[in-house]
TIBAKOL-125105 format. One record per residue: residue in one letter; x negated, y, z of N, C-alpha, C in turn. Coordinates in steps of 0.1 Angstrom, whole numbers, plus 5000, padded with zeros to 4 digits. Each point is the difference from the previous one (the first is absolute). Layout:
AXYZXYZXYZ/...
! end
This chain:
X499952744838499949985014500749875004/X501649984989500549875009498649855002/X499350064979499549834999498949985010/X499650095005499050015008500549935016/X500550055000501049995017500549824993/X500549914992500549924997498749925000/X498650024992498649965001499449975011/X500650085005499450025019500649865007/X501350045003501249884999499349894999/X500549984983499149844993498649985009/X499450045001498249995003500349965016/X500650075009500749965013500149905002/X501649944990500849875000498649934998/X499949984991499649874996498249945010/X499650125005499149955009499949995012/X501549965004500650045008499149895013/X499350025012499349945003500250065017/X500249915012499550055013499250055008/X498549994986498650065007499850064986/X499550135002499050034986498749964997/X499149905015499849964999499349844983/X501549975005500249884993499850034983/X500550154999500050054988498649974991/X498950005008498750034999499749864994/X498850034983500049874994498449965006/X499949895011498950005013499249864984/X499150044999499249864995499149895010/X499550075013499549925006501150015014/X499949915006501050005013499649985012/X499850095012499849955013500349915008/X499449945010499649925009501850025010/X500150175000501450025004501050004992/X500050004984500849924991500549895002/X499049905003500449895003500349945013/X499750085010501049985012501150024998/X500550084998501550084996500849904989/X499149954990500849904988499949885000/X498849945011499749874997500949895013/X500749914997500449915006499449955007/X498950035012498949935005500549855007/X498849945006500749945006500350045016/X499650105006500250055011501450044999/X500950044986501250054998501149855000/X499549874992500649914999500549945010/X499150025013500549895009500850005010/X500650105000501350065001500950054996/X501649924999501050084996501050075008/X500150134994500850135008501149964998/X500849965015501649995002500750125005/X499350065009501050105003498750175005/X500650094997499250115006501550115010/X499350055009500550125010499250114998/X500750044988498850165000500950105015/X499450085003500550075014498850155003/X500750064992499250144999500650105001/X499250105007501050165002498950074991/X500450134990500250044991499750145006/X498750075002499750115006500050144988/X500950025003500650144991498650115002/X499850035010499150135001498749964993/X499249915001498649954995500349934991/X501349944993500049874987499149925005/X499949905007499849915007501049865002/X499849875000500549935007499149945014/X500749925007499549935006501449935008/X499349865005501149885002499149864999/X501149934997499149844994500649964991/X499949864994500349874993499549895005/X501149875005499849915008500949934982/X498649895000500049914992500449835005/X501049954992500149885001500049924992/X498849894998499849934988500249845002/X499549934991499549895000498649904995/X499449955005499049964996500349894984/X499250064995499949894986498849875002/X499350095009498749865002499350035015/X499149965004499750035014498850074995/X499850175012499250105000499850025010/X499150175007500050055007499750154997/X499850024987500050124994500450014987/X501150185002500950054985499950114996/X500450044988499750135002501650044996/X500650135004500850094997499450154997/X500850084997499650124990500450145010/X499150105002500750145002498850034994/X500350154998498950114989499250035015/X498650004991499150035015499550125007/X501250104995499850185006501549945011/X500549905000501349965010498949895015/X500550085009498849925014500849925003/X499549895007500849915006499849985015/X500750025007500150025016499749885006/X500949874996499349915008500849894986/X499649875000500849894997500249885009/X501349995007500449885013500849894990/X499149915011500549864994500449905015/X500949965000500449965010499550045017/X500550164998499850105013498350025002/X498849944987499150095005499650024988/X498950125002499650064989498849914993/X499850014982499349914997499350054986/X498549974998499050084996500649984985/X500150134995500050004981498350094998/X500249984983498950084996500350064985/X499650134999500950054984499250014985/X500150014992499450014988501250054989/X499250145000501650094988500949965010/X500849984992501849985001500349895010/X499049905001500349884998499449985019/X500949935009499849975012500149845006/X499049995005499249845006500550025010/X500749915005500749945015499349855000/X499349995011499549895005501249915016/X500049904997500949985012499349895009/X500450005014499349925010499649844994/X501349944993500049884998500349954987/X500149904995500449994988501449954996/X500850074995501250034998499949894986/X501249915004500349824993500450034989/X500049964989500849974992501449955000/X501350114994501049965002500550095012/X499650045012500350055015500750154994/X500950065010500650134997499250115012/X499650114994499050075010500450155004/X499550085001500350154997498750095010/X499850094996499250135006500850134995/X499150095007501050155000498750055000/X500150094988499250144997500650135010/X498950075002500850125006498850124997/X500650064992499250114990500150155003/X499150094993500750134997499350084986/X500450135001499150104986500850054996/X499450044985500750154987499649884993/X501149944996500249934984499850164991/X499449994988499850054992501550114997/X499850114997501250044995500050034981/X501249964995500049964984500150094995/X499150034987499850104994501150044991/X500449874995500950054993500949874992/X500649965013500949925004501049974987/X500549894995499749865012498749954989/X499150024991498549974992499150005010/X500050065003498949955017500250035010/X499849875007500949965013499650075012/X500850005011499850115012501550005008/X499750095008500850055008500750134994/X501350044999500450114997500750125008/X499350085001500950155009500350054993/X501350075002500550154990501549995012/X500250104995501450075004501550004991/X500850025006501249984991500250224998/X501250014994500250154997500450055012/X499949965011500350075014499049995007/X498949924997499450015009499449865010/X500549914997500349915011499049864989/X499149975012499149864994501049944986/X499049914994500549954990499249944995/X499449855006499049895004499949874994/X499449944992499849874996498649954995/X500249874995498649984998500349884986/X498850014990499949924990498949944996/X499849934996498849895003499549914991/X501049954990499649904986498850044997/X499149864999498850014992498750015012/X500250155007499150005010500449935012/X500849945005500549895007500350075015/X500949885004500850045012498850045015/X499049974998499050005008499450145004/X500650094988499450135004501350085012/X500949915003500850115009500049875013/X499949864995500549905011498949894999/X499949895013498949895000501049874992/X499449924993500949914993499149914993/X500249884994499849964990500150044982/X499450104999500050104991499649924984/X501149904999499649944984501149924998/X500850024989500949994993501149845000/X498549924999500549865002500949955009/X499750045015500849995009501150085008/X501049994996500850085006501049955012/X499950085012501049945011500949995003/X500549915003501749885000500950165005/X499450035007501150115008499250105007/X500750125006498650135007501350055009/X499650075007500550145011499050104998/X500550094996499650154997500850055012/X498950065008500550075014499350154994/X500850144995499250174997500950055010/X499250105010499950045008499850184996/X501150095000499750084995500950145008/X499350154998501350085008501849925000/X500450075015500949934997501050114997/X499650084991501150094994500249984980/X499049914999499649964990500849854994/X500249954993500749894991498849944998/X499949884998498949884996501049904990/X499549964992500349874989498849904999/X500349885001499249934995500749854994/X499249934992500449894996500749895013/X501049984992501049865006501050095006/X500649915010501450075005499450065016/X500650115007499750055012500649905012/X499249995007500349905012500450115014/X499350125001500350065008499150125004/X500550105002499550115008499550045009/X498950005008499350005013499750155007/X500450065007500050145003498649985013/X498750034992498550025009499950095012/X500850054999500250125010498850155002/X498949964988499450055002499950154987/X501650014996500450054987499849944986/X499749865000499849934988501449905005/X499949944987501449844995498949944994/X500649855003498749904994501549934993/X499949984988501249964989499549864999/X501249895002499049854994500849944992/X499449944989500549994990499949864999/X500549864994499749904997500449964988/X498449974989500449894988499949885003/X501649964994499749844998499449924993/X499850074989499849924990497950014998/X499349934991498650024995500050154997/X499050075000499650124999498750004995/X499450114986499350005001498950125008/X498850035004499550065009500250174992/X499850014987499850184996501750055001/X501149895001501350064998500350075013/X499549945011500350025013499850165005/X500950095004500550115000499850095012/X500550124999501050105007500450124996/X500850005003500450144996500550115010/X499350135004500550065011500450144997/X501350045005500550174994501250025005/X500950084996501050035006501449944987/X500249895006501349914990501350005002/X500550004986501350005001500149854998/X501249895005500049854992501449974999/X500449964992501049864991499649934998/X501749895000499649865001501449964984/X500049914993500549944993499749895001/X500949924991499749874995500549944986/X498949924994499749964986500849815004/X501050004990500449895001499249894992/X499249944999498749954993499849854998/X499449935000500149844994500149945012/X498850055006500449915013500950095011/X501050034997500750085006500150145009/X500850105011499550094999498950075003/X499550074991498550065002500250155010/X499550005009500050155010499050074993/X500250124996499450134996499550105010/X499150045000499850155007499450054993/X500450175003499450074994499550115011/X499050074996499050105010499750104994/X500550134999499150084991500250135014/X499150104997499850115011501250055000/X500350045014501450044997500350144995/X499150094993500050094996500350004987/X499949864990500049974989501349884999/X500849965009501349904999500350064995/X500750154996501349974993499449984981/X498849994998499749984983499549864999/X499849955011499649865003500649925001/X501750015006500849874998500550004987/X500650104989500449974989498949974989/X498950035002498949984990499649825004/X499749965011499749855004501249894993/X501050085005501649944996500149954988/X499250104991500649994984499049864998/X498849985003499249924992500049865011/X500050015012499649915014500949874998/X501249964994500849885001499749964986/X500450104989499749954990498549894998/X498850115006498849924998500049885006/X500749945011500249885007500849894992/X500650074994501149894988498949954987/X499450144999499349894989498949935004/X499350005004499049975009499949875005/X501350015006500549835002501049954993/X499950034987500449914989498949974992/X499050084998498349944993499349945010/X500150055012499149925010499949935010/X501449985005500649915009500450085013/X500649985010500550055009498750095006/X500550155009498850045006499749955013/X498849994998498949885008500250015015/X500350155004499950045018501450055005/X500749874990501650045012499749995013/X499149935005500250025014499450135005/X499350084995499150095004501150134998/X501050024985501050084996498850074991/X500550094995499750104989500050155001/X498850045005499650165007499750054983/X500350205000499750044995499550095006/X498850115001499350075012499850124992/X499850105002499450074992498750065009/X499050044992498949945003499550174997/X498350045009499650104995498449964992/X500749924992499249974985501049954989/X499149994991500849954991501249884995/X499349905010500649854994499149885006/X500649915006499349845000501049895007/X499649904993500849915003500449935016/X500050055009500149965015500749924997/X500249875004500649865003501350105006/X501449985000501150035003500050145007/X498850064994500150155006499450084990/X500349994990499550084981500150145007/X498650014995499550165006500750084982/X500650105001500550054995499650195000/X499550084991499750104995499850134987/X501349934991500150034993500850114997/X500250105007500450155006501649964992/X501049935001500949954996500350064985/X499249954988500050014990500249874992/X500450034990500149874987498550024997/X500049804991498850044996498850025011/X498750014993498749975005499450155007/X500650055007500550215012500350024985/X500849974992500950104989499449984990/X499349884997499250014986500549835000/X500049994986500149834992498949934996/X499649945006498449974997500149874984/X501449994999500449944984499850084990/X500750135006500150094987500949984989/X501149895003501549994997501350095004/X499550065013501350045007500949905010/X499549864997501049885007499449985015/X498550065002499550015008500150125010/X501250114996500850105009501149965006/X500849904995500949985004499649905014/X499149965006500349985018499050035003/X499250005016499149995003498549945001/X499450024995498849925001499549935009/X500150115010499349905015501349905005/X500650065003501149935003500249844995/X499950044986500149834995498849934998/X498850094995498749925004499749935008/X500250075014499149995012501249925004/X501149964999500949905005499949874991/X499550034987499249824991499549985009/X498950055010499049935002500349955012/X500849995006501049855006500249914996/X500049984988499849884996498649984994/X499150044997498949954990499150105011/X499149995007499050075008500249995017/X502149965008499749975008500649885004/X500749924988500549885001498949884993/X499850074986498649944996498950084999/X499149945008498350075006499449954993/X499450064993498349954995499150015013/X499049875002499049965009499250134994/X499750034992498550104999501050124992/X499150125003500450104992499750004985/X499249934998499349994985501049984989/X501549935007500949934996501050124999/X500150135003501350045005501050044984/X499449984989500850004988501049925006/X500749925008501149895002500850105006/X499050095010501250095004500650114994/X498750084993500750154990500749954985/X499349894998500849924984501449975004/X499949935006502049995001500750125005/X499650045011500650135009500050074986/X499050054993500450074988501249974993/X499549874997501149924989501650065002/X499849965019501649985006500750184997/X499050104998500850124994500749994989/X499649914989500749994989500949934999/X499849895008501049945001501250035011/X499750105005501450105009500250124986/X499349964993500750134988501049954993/X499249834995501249914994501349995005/X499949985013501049945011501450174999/X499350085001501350134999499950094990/X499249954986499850104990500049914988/X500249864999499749944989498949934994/X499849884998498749964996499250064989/X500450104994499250074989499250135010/X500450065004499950075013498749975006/X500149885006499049925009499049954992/X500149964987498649974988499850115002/X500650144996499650154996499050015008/X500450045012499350035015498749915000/X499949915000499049904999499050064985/X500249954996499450034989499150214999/X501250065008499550175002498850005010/X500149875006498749975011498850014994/X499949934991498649984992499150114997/X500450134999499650085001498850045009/X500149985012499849975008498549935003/X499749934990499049845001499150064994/X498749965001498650075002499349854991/X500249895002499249904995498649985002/X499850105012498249985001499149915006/X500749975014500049875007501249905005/X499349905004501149894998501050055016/X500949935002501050015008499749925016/X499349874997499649935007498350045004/X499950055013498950025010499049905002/X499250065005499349885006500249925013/X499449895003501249965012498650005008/X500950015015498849985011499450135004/X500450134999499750085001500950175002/X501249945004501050104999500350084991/X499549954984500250124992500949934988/X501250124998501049954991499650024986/X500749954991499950074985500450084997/X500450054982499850154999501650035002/X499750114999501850075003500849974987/X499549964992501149944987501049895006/X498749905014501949915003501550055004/X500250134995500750005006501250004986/X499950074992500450044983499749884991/X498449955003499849874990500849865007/X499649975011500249925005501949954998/X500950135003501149984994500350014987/X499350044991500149914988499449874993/X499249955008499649904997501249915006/X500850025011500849925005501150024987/X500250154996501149974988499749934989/X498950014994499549904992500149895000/X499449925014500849865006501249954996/X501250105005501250014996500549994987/X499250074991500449984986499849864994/X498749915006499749905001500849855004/X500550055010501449935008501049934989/X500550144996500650074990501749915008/X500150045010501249955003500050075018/X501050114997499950095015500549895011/X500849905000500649955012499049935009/X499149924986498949915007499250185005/X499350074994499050085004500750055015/X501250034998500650085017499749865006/X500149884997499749895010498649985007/X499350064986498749985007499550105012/X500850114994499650135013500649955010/X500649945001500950015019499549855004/X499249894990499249905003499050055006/X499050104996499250065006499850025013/X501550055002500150085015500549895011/X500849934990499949865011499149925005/X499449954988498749895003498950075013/X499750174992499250025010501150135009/X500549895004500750125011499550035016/X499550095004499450035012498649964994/X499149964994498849984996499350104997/X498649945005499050064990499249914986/X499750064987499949924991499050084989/X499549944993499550014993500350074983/X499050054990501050034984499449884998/X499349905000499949884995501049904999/X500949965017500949975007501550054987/X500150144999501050024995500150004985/X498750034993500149974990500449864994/X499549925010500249894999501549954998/X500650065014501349975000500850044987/X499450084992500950074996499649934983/X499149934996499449934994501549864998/X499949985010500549845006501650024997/X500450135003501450005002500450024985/X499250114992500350034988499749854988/X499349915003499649934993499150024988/X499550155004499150054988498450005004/X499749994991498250015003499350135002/X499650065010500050155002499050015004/X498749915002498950035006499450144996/X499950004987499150074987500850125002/X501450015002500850144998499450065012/X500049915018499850065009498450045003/X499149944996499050044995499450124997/X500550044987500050114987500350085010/X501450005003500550135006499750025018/X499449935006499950045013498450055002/X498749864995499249985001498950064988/X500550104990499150104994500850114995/X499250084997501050154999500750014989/X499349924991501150054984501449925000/X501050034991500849904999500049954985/X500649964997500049864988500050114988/X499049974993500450094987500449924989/X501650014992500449904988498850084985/X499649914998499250094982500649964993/X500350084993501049944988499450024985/X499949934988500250044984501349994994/X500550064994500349984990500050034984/X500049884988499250034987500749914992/X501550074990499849944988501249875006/X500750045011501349865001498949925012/X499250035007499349925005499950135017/X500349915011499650095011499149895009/X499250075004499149915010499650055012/X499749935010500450095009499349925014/X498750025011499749905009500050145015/X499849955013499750025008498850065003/X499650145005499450045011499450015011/X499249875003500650045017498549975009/X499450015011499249965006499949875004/X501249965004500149865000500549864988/X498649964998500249884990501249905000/X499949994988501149964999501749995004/X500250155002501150074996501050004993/X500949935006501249994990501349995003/X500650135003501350075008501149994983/X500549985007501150034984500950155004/X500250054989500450155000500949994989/X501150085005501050044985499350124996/X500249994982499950104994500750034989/X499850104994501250074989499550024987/X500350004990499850054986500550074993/X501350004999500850094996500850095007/X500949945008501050035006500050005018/X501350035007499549965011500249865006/X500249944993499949815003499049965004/X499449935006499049975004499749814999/X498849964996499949885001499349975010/X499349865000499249955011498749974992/X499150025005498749994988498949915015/X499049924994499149935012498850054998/X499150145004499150004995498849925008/X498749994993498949935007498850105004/X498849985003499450094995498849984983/X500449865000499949974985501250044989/X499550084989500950084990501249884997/X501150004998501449954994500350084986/X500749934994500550064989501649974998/X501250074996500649964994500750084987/X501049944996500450104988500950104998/X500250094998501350115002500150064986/X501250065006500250104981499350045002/X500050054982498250094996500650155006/X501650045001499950105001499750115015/X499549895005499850045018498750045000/X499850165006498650064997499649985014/X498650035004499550025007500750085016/X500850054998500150145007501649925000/X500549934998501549945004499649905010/X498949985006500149885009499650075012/X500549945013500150025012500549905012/X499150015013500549925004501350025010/X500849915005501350015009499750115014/X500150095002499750125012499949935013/X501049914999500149955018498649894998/X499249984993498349955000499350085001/X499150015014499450115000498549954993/X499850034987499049944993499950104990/X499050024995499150124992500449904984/X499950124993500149944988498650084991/X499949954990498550034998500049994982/X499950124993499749934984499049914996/X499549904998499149944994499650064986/X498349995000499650054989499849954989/
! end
């Protein structure tokens, strides 16, 4: 029963996705595919500086209703754009400078026409004002929705999750990845016997008089649209502080107050540590100004920009399982430290398209191992890494198609961090590789970017030729298979791979556990060894996640 329950787990993690949806392998794609994934130019010619979401939160029907007043800028001169809400969400009116002004909808996707033609360069704004039943999630946070449930007393216990199927199913927005806004006001409006969380820091309390609190919240910093939050229940909160690179970091923490007292020492144990290492592989964290929320959440887990939705019924481990199958993977939390990587790699660096999001689950992965290294030893942290693989399916590639909202397979999340350790073995020098990680987060800090972009970067910094590795491993399902002979003092030995001309260099072993550096091609090599090295003595170095293969 455990392997089963641990199978379940594994099959979970690793496809691990905001729509089930997205799960779905689509061969042909709709017309509303590509509203949702394509960069139009109706989407280009405006960029999103600031949003005021301002919605009350109707408990009895699961309902919102409110607005979002958009402020952008023109990239070129228009008079028609489109922005995004799901089209079971109505739209009451759209005002643009105090009058109302004609849109038209298709799917997801909504046509605002304006009186005149708005300049190139000029700063503008309109205000949506909406209502409906966003969708409620089946089975959160894999596909996205609005979430009701109750705490053990009784009392609401409310949020919403959205990756993949986009912010658009609960709010009106520019619902695509590339653009994310300089700054927002999150105004939730909810009983006012009730606690509200949302991303950035609280500005103030507003008492409606009409038994509701409208809570307003402001981020400073870029945001992207699926992180953007709330959280509503009955809370307990603390505050700490992380003394941190760029000096002190404010903590909060939120868990129901029915569950504080297993909540402050369980967050305690793993919550400073994971910030220490984190910003020694990856450079300072990105939303000091926003601070560092831990929420607990009635789902599982997701990365909210400085409000990490948290649901891991305060357990070690993946709710009490090791999805390594080392044991190194009990010793802290899973979500906790997962869903706090992705502060760095998913809300500090964005992939423009989803097709791309190995950038975010490959490192966020990675960065578990490397919090294993950081408090358990670098053998530890290969271990853990390596117990991942398990995990990896090999059937399709990691990288999606682009233009169409749909990500790759659930292996980026296990492959993709080992292709990054593999990288590393390549480096073969940790100081430069930790350089290149927190180059990463620098170069594209606050950005949206591309795996072309970073591979690149990461090409450039390493000084190594990586096209063919990034290739192999992102852009088709298998990974590198070494074939090997050996016959008679003679071993030979070429590459595997889909991609031509292939030629990763790998340590490998023959006798002992020493390892050399060998260059394979996918044209056969030969060299000479003792005659006394059989077949079944050779192997390749473990931290290369590469197949080894007897030749016939």
């Amino acid at each position: 029963m455990k392997k089963i329950i641990l199978s379940i787990l594994v099959l979970f993690l690793f496809s691990y996705s905001a729509s089930a949806q997205l799960m779905v392998n689509k061969k042909e794609y709709t017309r509303a595919d590509t509203l949702r994934g394509m960069l139009t130019p109706l989407r280009m010619c405006y960029d999103i500086n600031y949003y005021h979401l301002d919605v009350k939160i109707n408990m009895d029907d699961k309902s919102v209703s409110g607005s979002n007043e958009f402020k952008f800028t023109a990239t070129q001169d228009f008079n028609k754009l489109q922005f995004d809400l799901f089209a079971n969400l109505k739209i009451d009116k759209i005002i643009y400078k105090g009058t109302e002004v004609p849109y038209t909808r298709e799917f997801g996707a909504v046509y605002v026409t304006f009186p005149k033609t708005i300049k190139k360069g000029s700063k503008d704004s309109f205000t949506v004002w909406y209502n409906g039943n966003p969708p409620i999630a089946r089975n959160p946070p894999w596909d996205g929705g609005f979430i009701f449930k109750k705490d053990k007393s009784g009392n609401p216990f409310v949020s919403v999750a959205c990756q993949g199927l986009g912010a658009s199913v609960w709010w009106p927005n520019k619902d695509h990845q590339s653009d994310e806004v300089d700054s927002m006001l999150i105004s939730i409006t909810v009983p006012k016997d009730l606690d509200e969380v949302s991303n950035g820091r609280l500005r103030s309390v507003v008492d409606k008089g009409d038994g509701y609190k409208q809570h307003n919240w402001f981020i400073g910093n870029p945001i992207n649209n699926y992180t953007v939050s709330f959280y509503i229940g009955k809370y307990a909160h603390w505050t700490d502080t992380y003394k941190g690179e760029k000096g002190p970091l404010t903590l909060d923490f939120w868990s129901l107050k029915e569950d504080s007292a297993v909540a402050r020492p369980h967050w305690d144990a793993d919550v400073k540590p994971m910030l220490k290492s984190f910003e020694y592989w990856f450079g300072p964290y990105p939303w000091y100004k926003d601070g560092y929320k831990l929420v607990q959440a009635p789902h599982l887990g997701m990365e909210h920009q400085s409000a990490v939705a948290y649901g891991n019924q305060f357990k070690k481990g993946y709710l009490g399982g090791d999805m390594s199958g080392t044991g190194y993977g009990l010793k802290w939390d899973y979500i906790t430290v997962h869903e706090s990587g992705h502060e760095w790699f998913a809300n500090n660096v964005t992939t423009k398209d989803i097709a791309d999001m190995w950038v975010h689950e490959g490192f966020t992965t990675y960065s578990e191992a490397l919090f294993t290294e950081s408090t358990q030893g670098k053998p530890a942290g290969e271990a853990y890494l390596i117990g991942l693989r398990r995990g990896i399916s090999n059937r399709t590639p990691i990288i999606g198609p682009y233009n169409v909202n749909k990500e790759g397979s659930g292996d980026m999340y296990p492959k993709g961090a080992n292709m990054i350790h593999t990288i590393r073995q390549l480096v073969n020098d940790d100081e430069k590789f930790r350089s290149i990680l927190r180059g990463i987060n620098s170069t594209f800090y606050h950005k949206t970017t591309t795996s072309a972009e970073v591979e690149a970067y990461i090409a450039k910094q390493s000084g190594l030729k990586l096209d063919k590795v990034f290739d192999q491993y992102l852009r088709y399902s298998k990974i590198p298979v070494l074939e090997y002979k050996i016959n008679n003092g003679v071993l030979t030995y070429r590459w595997i791979t889909d991609v031509t001309g292939f030629d990763m260099p790998v340590k490998v072993s023959l006798t002992t556990e020493e390892y050399m550096l060998i260059k394979p091609t996918n044209e056969w090599k030969s060299s000479k060894i003792d005659k006394s090295v059989t077949m079944d003595n050779f192997k390749a170095e473990p931290n290369f996640y590469v197949r080894v293969k007897k030749g016939e």
